[in-house]
C-alpha positions in Angstrom: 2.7 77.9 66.6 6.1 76.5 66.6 7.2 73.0 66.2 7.2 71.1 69.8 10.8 70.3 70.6 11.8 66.8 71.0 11.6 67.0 74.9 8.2 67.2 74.9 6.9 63.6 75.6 4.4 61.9 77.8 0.6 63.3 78.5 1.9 65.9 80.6 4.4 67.3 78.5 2.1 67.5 75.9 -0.9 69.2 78.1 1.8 71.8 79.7 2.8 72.9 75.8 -0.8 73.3 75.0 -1.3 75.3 77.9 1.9 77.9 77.0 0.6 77.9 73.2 -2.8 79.1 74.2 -1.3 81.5 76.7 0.8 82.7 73.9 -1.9 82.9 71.3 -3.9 85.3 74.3 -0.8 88.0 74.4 -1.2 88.2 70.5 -3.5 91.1 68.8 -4.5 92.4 65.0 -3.2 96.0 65.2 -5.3 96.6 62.6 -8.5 95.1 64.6 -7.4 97.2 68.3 -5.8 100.4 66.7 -2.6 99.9 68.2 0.7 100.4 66.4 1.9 98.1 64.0 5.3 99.8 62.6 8.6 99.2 64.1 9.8 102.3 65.5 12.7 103.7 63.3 15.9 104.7 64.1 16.3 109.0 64.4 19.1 109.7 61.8 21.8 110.9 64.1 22.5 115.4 64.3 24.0 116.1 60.7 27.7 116.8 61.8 27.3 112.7 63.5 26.2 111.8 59.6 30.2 111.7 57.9 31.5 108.1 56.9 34.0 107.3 59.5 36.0 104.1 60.6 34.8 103.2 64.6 35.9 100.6 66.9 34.3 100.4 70.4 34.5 98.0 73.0 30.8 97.5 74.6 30.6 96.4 78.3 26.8 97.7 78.1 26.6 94.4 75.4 28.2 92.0 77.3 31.9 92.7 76.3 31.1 93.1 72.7 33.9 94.5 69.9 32.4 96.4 67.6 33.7 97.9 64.6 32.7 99.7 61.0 33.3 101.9 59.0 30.6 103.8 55.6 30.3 100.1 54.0 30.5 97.1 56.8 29.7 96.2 60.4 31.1 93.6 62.4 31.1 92.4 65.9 33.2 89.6 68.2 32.2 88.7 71.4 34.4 89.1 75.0 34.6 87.2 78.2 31.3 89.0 80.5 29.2 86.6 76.9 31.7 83.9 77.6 30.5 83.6 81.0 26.7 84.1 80.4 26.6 82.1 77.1 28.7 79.0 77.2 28.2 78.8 73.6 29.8 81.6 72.3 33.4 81.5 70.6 35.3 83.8 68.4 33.7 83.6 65.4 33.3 86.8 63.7 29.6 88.4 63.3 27.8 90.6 60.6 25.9 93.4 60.8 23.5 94.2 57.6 24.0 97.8 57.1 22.3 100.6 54.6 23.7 103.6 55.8 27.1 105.4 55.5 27.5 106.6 59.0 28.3 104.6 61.9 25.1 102.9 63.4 25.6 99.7 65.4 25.4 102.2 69.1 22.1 103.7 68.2 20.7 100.3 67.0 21.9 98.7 70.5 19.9 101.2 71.9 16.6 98.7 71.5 16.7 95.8 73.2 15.6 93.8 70.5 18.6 95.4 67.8 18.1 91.9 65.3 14.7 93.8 63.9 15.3 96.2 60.8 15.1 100.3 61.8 15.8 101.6 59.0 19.4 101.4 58.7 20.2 98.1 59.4 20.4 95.4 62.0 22.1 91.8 62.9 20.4 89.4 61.4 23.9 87.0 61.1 23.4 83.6 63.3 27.2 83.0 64.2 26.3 80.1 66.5 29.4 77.7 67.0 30.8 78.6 63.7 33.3 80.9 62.3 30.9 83.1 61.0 32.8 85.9 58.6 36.6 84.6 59.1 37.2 83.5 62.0 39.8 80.9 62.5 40.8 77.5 63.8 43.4 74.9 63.9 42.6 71.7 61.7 43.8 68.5 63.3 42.9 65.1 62.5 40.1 66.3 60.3 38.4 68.5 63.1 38.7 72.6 63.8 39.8 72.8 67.5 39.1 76.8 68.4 39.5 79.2 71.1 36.7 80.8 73.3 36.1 84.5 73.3 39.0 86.8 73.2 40.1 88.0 76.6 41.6 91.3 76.5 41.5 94.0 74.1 43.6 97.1 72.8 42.2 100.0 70.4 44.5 102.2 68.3 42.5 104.1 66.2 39.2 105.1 65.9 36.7 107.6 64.9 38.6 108.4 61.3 39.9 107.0 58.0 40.5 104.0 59.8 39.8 101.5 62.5 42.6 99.6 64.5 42.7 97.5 67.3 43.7 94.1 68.6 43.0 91.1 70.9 43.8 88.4 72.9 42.6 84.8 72.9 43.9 82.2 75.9 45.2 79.1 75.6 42.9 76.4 73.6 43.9 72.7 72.8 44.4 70.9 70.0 43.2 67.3 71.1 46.4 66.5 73.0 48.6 67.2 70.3 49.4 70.5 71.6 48.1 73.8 72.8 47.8 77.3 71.0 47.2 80.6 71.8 47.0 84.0 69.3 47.2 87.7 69.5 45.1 89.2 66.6 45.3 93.0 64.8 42.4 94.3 63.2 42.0 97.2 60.5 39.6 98.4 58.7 39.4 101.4 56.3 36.8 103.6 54.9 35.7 103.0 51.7 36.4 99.1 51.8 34.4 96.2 52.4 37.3 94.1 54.1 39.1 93.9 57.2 42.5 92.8 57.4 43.4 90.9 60.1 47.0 89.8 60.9 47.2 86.8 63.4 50.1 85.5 65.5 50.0 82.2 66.8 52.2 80.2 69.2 52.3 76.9 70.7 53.9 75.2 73.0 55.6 72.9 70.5 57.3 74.4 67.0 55.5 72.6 64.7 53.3 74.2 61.6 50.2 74.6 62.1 47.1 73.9 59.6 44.8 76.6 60.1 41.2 76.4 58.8 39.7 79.7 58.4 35.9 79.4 58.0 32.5 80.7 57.0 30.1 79.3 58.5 27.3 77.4 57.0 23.9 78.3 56.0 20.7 76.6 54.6 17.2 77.1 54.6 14.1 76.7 52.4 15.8 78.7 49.5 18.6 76.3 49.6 22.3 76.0 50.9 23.8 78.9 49.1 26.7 79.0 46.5 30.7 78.6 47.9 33.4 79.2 45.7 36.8 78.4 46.0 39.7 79.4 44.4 43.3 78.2 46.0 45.6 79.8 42.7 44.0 83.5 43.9 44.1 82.6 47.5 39.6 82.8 47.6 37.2 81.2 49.6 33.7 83.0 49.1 30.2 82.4 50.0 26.8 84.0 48.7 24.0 82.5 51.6 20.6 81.5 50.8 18.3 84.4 50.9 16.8 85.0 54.3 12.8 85.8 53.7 12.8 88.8 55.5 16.2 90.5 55.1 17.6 88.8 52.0 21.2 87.5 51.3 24.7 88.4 52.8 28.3 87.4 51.3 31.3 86.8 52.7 35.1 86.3 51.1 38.2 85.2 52.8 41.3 86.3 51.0 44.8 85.0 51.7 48.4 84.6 50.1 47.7 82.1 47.6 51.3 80.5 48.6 49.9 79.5 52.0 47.3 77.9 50.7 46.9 74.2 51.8 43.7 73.4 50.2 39.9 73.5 51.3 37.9 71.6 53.9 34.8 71.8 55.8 33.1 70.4 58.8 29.8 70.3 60.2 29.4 73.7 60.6 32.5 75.6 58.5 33.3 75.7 55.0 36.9 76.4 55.3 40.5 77.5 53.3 43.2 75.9 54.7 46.6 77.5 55.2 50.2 76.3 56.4 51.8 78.8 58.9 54.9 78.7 61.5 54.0 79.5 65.0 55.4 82.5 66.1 55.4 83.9 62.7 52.7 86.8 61.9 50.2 86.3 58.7 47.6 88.3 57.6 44.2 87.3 55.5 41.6 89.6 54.8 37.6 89.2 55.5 34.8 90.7 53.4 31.3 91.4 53.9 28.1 92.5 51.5 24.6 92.8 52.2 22.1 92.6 49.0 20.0 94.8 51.3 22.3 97.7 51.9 24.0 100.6 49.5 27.3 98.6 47.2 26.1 94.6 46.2 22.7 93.8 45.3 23.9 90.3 44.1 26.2 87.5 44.0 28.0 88.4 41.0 28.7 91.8 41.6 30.2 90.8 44.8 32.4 88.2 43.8 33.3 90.3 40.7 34.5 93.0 43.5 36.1 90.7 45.6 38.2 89.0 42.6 39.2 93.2 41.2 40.9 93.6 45.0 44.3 93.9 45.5 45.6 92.8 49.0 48.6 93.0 50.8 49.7 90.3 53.0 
């Protein structure tokens, strides 16, 4: 039985939540006991000429305006304006998909409409939330991250081959009243690596530079907060979460021109590597993904010992 939230008060709260708990505890059953199944159904492995690593981008109107892109080693989602509109939560931070298999998966897994359970090949598992999730970004002012809602329109280049292109759009946002900002964003990602690059452009409506805090957001549960690492000479921010009880631990890295480098922060939600940039002017970072669950990183070291061999070009 879950924990009562704080809204329940009073006798009559407290007598309508016992009522849903034992209505609850009715619906449940021992499939062991009634004989009925107890598996989770698995995914079919796709016909054999669907099984070849390639580097897919699609946009998903079926899921709410979703992005979604991988390619033989990563998955990764952001979210577009029909979730905007249903969820006023939901921003442009950048989502992880756990993933175990070489060919392209996320469609087929979407399929079920419950796609954050394990079929066999992978699943989302990655709470985003407010955050920044795996790299997204944000514009530091007066010790606060001001960021943009959901990207608003999209363009795909390539997809279905080596490599995945494509790029968006994100309106207007302010920056306390300082200043607005807006920023068009290109995305790449190639087979064999477990890193996007991502080249954003930024205006405003004043010429200032901008502070930009790109994040990773938070984690912490009973196995503890998980282990950041920061490294401004090489340009690193990295971050191995606490293991999830059920589907283990995923990393992410955010890797940038070491001469942009500002210095770290972090808020609330966000640990963050801060950078110095000219509005108007492009620059690129790069954003990195493992799961200890799927087929490259089974742990912390061997990910950051990957992440530290790359060479990137900004």
């Amino acid at each position: 039985t879950p924990p009562a939230p704080v809204t329940v008060v009073g006798e009559a709260e407290i007598k309508r939540r016992a009522e849903e708990m034992h209505a609850t505890r009715a619906l449940s059953y021992d499939p062991t006991v009634l004989g009925r199944p107890a598996e989770v159904e698995r995914l079919t492995p796709p016909p054999a000429d669907q099984q070849q690593p390639r580097a897919v981008v699609r946009f998903a109107p079926d899921r709410l305006d979703d992005l979604l892109w991988e390619n033989d080693r990563v998955a990764h989602r952001i979210y577009g304006p029909a979730l905007e509109a249903r969820e006023a939560p939901s921003g442009s931070g950048v989502d992880v998909w756990a993933k175990r298999v070489r060919y392209p998966y996320m469609d087929r897994q979407l399929r079920f409409p419950n796609y954050h359970v394990d079929r066999g090949e992978g699943l989302d598992y990655y709470d985003v939330g407010r955050g920044r999730g795996s790299g997204g970004l944000g514009i530091w002012f007066e010790n606060k991250l001001w960021t943009s809602r959901n990207f608003s329109t999209y363009r795909i280049e390539e997809t279905g081959g080596d490599e995945a292109r494509f790029s968006v759009d994100y309106r207007p946002w302010p920056v306390d009243v300082a200043r607005k900002v807006w920023e068009t964003r290109d995305f790449s990602l190639p087979l064999g690596s477990n890193f996007t690059r991502m080249t954003s452009t930024l205006n405003s409506d004043t010429t200032e530079p901008l502070i930009v805090g790109i994040g990773i957001s938070k984690r912490r549960n009973a196995a503890g907060a998980g282990a950041v690492t920061r490294d401004a000479a090489n340009g690193r921010l990295m971050f191995w979460e606490p293991a999830n009880p059920e589907h283990g631990s995923i990393g992410i890295a955010i890797a940038i021109d070491p001469a942009l480098v500002e210095g770290f922060a972090e808020d609330a939600d966000n640990y963050l590597i801060l950078v110095r940039v000219t509005p108007g002017q492009p620059f690129t970072y790069y954003m990195g993904s493992a799961w200890d669950g799927g087929l490259d990183f089974k742990t912390r070291e061997a990910w950051e010992s990957y992440t530290v061999g790359q060479t990137f070009q900004f």
